[in-house]
C-alpha positions in Angstrom: 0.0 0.0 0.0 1.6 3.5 -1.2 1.9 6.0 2.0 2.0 8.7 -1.2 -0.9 11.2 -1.5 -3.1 10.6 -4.6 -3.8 13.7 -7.1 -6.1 14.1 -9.8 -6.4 16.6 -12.6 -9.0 17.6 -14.4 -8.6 19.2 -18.1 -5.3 17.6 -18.6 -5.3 18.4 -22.6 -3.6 21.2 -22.1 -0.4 22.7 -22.0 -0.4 23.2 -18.9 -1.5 19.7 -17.8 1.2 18.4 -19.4 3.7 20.0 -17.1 1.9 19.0 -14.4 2.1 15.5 -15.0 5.5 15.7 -16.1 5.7 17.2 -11.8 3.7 14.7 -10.5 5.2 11.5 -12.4 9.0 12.9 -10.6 7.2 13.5 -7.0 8.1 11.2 -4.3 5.0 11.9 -2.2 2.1 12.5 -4.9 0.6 9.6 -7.3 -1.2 10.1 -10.0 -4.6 9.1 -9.6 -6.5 10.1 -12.5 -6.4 12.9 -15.5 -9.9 13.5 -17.0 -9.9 14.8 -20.4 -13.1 14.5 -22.5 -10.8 14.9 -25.7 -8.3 12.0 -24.6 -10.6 9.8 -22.9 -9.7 6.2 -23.2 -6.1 7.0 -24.1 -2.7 6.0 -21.8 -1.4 8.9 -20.5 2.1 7.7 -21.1 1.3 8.0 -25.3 1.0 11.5 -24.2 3.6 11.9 -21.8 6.8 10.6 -22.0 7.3 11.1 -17.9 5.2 8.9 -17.0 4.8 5.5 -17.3 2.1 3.6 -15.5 -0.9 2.3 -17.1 -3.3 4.9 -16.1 -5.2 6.1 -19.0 -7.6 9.6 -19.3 -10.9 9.6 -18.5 -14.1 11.6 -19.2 -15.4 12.6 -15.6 -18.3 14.9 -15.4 -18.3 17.0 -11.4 -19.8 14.2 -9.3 -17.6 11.6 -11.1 -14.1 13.7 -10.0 -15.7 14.4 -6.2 -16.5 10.2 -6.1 -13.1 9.5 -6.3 -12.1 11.6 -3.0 -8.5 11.8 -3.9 -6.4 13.6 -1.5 -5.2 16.8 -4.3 -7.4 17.9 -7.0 -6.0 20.1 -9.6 -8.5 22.4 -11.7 -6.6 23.2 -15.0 -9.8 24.2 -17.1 -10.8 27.3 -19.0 -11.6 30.4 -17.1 -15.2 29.9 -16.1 -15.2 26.0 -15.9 -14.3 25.5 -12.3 -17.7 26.2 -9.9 -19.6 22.9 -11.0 -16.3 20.8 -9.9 -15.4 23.2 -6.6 -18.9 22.3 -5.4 -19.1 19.3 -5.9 -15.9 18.2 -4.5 -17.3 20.8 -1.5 -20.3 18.3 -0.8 -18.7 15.2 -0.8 -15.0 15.4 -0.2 -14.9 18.8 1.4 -11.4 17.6 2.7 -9.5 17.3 -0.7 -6.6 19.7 -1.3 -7.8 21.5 -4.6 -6.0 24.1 -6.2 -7.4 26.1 -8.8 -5.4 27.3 -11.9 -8.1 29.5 -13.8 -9.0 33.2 -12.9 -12.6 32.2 -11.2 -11.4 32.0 -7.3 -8.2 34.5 -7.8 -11.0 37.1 -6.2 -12.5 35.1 -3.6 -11.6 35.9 -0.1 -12.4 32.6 0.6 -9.7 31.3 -1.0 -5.9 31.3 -0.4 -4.1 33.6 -3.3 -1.0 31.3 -3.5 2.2 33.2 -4.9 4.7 31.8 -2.5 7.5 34.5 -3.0 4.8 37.2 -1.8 1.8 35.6 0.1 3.7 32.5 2.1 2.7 34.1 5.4 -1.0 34.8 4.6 -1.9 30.9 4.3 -3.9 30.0 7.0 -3.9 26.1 6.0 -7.6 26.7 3.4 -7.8 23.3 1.5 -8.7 26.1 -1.1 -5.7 27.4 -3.8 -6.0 29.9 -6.1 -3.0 29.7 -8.5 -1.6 33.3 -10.1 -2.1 33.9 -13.9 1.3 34.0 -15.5 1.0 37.3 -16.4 -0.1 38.7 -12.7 3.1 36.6 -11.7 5.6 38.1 -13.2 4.1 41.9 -12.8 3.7 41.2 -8.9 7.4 40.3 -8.9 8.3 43.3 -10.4 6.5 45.8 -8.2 6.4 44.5 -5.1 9.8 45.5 -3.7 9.6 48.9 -4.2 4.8 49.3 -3.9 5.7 51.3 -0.9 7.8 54.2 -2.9 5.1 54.6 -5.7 3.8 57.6 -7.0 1.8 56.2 -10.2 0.5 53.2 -11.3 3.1 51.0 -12.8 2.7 50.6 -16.1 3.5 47.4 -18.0 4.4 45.9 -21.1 4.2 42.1 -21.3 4.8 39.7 -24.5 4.1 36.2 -24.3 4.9 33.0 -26.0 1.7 31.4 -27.9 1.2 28.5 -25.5 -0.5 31.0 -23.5 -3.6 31.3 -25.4 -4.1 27.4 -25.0 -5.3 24.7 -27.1 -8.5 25.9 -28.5 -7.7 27.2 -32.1 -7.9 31.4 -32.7 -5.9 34.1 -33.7 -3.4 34.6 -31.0 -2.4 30.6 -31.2 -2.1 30.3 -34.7 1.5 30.2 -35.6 0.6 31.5 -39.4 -1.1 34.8 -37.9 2.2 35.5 -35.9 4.6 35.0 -37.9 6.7 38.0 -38.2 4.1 39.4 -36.0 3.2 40.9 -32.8 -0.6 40.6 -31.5 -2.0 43.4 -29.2 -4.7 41.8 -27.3 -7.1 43.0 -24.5 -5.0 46.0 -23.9 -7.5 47.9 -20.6 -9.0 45.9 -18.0 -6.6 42.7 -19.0 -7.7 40.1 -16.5 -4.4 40.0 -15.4 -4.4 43.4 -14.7 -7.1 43.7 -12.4 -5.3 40.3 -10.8 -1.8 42.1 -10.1 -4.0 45.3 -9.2 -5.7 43.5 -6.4 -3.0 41.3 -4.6 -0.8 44.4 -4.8 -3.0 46.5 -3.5 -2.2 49.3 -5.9 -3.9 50.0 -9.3 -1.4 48.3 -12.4 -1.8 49.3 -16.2 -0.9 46.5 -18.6 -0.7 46.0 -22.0 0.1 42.2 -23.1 1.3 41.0 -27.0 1.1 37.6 -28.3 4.5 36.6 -30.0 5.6 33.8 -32.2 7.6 31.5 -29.6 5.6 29.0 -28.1 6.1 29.4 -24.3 7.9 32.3 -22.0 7.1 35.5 -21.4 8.3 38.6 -20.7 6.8 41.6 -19.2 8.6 45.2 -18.9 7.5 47.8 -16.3 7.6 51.3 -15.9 7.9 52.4 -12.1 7.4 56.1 -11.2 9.1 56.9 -7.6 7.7 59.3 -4.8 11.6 59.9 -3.9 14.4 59.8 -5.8 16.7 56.4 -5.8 20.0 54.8 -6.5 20.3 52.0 -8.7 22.2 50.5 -5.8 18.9 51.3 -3.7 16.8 49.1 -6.0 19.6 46.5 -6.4 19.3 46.0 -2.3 15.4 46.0 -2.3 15.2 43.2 -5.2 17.7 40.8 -3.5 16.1 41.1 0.1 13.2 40.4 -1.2 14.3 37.2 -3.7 17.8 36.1 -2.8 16.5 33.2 -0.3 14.1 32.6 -2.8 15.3 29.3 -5.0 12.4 30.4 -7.4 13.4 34.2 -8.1 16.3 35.3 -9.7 17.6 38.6 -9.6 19.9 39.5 -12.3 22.0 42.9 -13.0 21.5 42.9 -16.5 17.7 42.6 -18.3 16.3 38.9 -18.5 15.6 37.5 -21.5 12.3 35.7 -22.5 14.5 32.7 -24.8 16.5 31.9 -22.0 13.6 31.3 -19.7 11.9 28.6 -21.6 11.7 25.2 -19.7 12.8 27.1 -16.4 11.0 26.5 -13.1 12.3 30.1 -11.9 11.3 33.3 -12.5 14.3 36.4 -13.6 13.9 40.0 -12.9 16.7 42.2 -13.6 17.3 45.1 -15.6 17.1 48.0 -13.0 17.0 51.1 -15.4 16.8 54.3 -13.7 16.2 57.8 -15.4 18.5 60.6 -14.8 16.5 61.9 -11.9 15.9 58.6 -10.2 12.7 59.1 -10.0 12.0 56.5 -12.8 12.9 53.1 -12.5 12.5 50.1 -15.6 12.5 46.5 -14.5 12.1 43.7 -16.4 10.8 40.1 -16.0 10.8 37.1 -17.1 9.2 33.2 -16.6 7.9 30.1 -18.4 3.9 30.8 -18.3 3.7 26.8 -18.6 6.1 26.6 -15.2 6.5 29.1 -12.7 3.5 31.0 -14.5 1.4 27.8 -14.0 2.5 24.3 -12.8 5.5 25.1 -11.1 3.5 27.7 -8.9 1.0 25.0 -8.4 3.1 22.5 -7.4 4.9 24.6 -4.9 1.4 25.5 -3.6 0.4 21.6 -3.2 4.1 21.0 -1.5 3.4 23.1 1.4 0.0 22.3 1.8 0.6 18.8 2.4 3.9 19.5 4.5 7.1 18.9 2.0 9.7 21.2 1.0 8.0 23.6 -1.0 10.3 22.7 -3.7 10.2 19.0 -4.2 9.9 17.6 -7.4 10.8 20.9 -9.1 14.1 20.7 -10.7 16.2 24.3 -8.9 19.3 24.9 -8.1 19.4 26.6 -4.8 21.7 29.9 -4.5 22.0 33.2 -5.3 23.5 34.2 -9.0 22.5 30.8 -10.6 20.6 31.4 -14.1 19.0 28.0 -14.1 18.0 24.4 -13.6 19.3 21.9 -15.4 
């Protein structure tokens, strides 16, 4: 009998559950207990997967199907929207599963725990309730939060991101014809993303996101306006007391770039431009929206939640100045 904790995932078609199972087939304390996929259903996993190799295969499980199985972790990786119908039916009749969230639909719920380790470890309370970041919010948290208390506008932000972003279902801003050569503005007030970053910040965020042709990565640039003037040296210290014992936050001298970051588990933020004045300060990062912008987070979310190093099974190297994992 396995002492591991059993996980399921439901909407594992996507990018995103790919990368999760990828986590979970490495994880010494978590087992695989089912992926339901109405567009897989009835095929192994492991044709799909080349981490993992058991027999299990996908499965088509409506609500009450996935809350019938009462496994211990239940990971939501469906389209913004999807989630309610599963949440409460997992509430009624395994109200004690783990089950973390990776759309936008609890990311404003006060009932739920807002899990972005680097800045909201201490507010966990032990909720059996997870609300994974967007990729996007991610990144433009990162960026601000060392220096929210010296602000005298709303950042502003600039973010591109790979294609993978826009999932599976076919449109414009996936369609690696349409963005060839091309960059696609998308959704550029009242991103969803931006009212994310504006919340958990506490402090309104303006963001402009671009579609690019890479498949995964992204990269978001922001525009800081200071209430006093710093030193670069100033912003330097902020950025590494906030990230240097983080094994998941880089912070670089020079700017990040977004082809480096691909397949990373770690976020980079670097850059550090400051205007003449110091009153104006540019920082830039960057992560894989498949990894640190979405299973990465979530696995670091379902490792302290069910009491291992909040790192296990994600491939880091611990220590300040390292660029990445191999």
């Amino acid at each position: 009998m396995s002492d591991k904790k059993s996980i399921g995932i439901v909407g594992a078609r996507g990018h995103t559950g790919a990368e999760l199972i990828r986590l979970i087939a490495a994880h010494p304390a978590l087992e695989l207990a089912f992926v339901s996929s109405r567009e897989l259903a009835g095929q192994r996993v492991s044709e799909h997967s080349d981490a993992y190799a058991g027999e299990l295969r996908y499965e088509n499980l409506d609500p009450a199907a996935v809350a019938a199985r009462r496994a211990d972790v239940v990971i939501l990786a469906l389209p913004n929207g999807k989630a309610a119908p599963y949440v409460e039916a997992i509430d009624a009749a395994a109200p004690e599963t783990l089950l973390l969230d990776l759309s936008a639909d609890y990311r404003f719920d006060e009932r739920w725990y807002y899990g972005l380790p680097e800045l909201t470890r201490g507010k966990w309370r032990g909720e059996r309730r997870i609300s994974n970041p967007g990729c996007y919010a991610t990144a433009i948290q990162l960026s601000v939060a060392p220096l929210k208390d010296l602000l005298a506008a709303p950042p502003v932000c600039f973010g591109v991101s790979g294609y993978s972003g826009a999932g599976t279902t076919p449109s414009d801003r996936n369609d690696p014809e349409k963005l060839r050569d091309n960059l696609m503005p998308y959704s550029l007030t009242g991103h969803a993303h931006e009212k994310e970053a504006s919340r958990h910040l506490g402090v309104p965020v303006e963001f402009m996101p671009h579609v690019a042709p890479h498949f995964r990565g992204l990269t978001v640039t922001t525009n800081l306006y200071l209430s006093r003037p710093l030193k670069r040296e100033d912003v330097l210290a902020r950025f590494h007391h906030a990230y240097d014992a983080e094994p998941l936050v880089k912070v670089l001298d020079e700017a990040p770039w977004v082809s480096r970051i691909a397949h990373r588990h770690h976020a980079e933020v670097g850059g550090f431009a400051l205007s003449a004045d110091g009153r104006r300060v540019v920082v830039v990062a960057t992560l894989d929206n498949l990894l640190k912008g979405a299973a990465t987070q979530a696995m670091q979310n379902i490792n302290r939640a069910i009491g291992v190093d909040e790192c296990t099974a994600i491939p880091v190297r611990r220590g300040r100045g390292e660029r990445s994992e191999e």
